[in-house]
N, C-alpha and C positions, 0 to 999 in steps of 0.2 A: 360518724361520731360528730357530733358539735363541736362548735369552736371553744364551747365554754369547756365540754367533755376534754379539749384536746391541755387546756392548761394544766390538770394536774400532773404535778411533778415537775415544769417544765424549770428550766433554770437561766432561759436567756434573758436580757435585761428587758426588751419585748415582752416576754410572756407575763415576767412580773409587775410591768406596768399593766396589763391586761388583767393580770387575778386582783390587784391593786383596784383598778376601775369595775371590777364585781363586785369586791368588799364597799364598795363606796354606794353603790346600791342604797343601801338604811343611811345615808348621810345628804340627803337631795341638793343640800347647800354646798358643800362640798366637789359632788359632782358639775355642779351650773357654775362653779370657780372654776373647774381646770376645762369643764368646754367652752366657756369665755376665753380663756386663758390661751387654751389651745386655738382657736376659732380669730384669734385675734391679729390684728395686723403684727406683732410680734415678732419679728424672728423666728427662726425657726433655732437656731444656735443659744437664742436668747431665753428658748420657753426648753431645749434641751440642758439648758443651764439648772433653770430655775425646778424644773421635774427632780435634779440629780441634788439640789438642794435642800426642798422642800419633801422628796419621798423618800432620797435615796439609789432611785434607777436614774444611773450613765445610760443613757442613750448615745451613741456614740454619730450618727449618721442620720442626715435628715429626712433617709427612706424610710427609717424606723417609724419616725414619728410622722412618716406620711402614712404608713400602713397602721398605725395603730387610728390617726382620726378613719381612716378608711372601714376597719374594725369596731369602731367607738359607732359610725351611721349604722355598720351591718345590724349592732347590737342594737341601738335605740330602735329599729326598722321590726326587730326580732321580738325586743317589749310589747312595742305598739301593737304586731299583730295580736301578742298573746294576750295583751287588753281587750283588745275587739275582741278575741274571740271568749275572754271570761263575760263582756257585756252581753254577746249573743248568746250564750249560755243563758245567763240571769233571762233574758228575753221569752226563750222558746221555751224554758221551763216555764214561766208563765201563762204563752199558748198553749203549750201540752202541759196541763200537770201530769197528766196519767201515763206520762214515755216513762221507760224507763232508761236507769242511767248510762244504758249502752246506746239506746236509743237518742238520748239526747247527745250523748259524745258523736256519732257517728253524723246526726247531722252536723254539728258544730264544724266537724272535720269537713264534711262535704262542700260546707258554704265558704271555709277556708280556702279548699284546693279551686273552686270557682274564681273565689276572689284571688288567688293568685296567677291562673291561668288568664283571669280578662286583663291584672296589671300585667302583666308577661313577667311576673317575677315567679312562675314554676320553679325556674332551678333551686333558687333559696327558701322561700315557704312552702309551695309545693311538696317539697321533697321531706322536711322538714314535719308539715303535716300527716302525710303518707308514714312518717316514721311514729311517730307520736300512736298515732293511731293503731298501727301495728304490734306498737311496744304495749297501748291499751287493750288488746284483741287476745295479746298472749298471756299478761296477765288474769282478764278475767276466764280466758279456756283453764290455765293454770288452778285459778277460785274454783271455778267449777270443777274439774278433777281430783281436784282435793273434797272438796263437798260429796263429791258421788262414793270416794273412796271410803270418807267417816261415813256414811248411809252405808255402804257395803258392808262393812266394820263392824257395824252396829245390830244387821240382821244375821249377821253368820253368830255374834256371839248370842245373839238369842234364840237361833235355830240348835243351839249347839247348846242351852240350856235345855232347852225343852226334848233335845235329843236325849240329854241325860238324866231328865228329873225320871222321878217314878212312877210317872201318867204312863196309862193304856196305851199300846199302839194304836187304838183308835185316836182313842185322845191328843195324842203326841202327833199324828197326821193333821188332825185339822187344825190343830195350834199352830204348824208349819206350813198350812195353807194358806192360812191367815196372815201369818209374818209373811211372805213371799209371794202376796198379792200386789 
């Protein structure tokens, strides 16, 4: 589960600085104030002051707000790949038009998990991609099983029309030959 997956519901004064700094997301000015802010020669008492001021989260300990900037890189780190990897997208759908859109995800994933294993950051993107892609793999098996089942669906009620209209048993075999080709 993601870090981001892990915030809801959470209620420590941490987490809520953290779903705080996702909301902030659509606010780019916003967030470039409190990584200044945070980032700054400051105090660390001083910027726990002014968080509990200006947002509302007591920070209470100056580990908090070491692990949250520690959290705050994980995250801008986690952004940036998924930019590169919407630009490689745009990219290779350009070389390939004619992939399809499994086709161009699974490369997207592939040049990810590279770029991750030649930074040696596998444990966090790596793993990360590997998941993505798997959660993409299950959903489209998922499309597909549903598609195969509405096509099942759809010739059982038509065999089962023609079983019952009032054509010839000749007639009614090759209607259902036909459906069940």
């Amino acid at each position: 589960m993601s870090k981001r997956g892990k915030l809801q519901g959470g209620s420590s004064e941490l987490t809520k600085l953290k779903a705080l700094w996702l909301t902030w997301a659509n606010s780019p000015d916003y967030r470039a104030y409190w990584r200044h802010q945070l980032q700054s020669q400051t105090t660390q008492a001083a910027n726990r002051e002014l968080l509990r001021d200006q947002t509302g989260v007591e920070l209470k300990y100056d580990s908090q707000l070491t692990e949250f900037r520690d959290w705050m890189e994980e995250q801008d780190a986690l952004d940036q790949e998924a930019e590169r990897q919407r630009l490689e997208a745009a990219h290779i759908e350009q070389e390939h038009p004619d992939w399809s859109a499994d086709q161009l995800r699974e490369e997207v994933i592939r040049r990810s998990l590279l770029r991750a294993i030649a930074s040696g950051q596998f444990g966090a993107l790596g793993l990360k991609a590997v998941a993505a892609g798997q959660r993409e793999k299950q959903h489209t098996l998922e499309r597909d099983k549903f598609e195969l089942l509405e096509k099942k669906a759809a010739l059982a009620d038509a065999a089962k029309d023609v079983v019952q209209s009032s054509l010839s048993i000749e007639e009614q075999n090759r209607r259902l030959r036909e459906i069940l080709k």
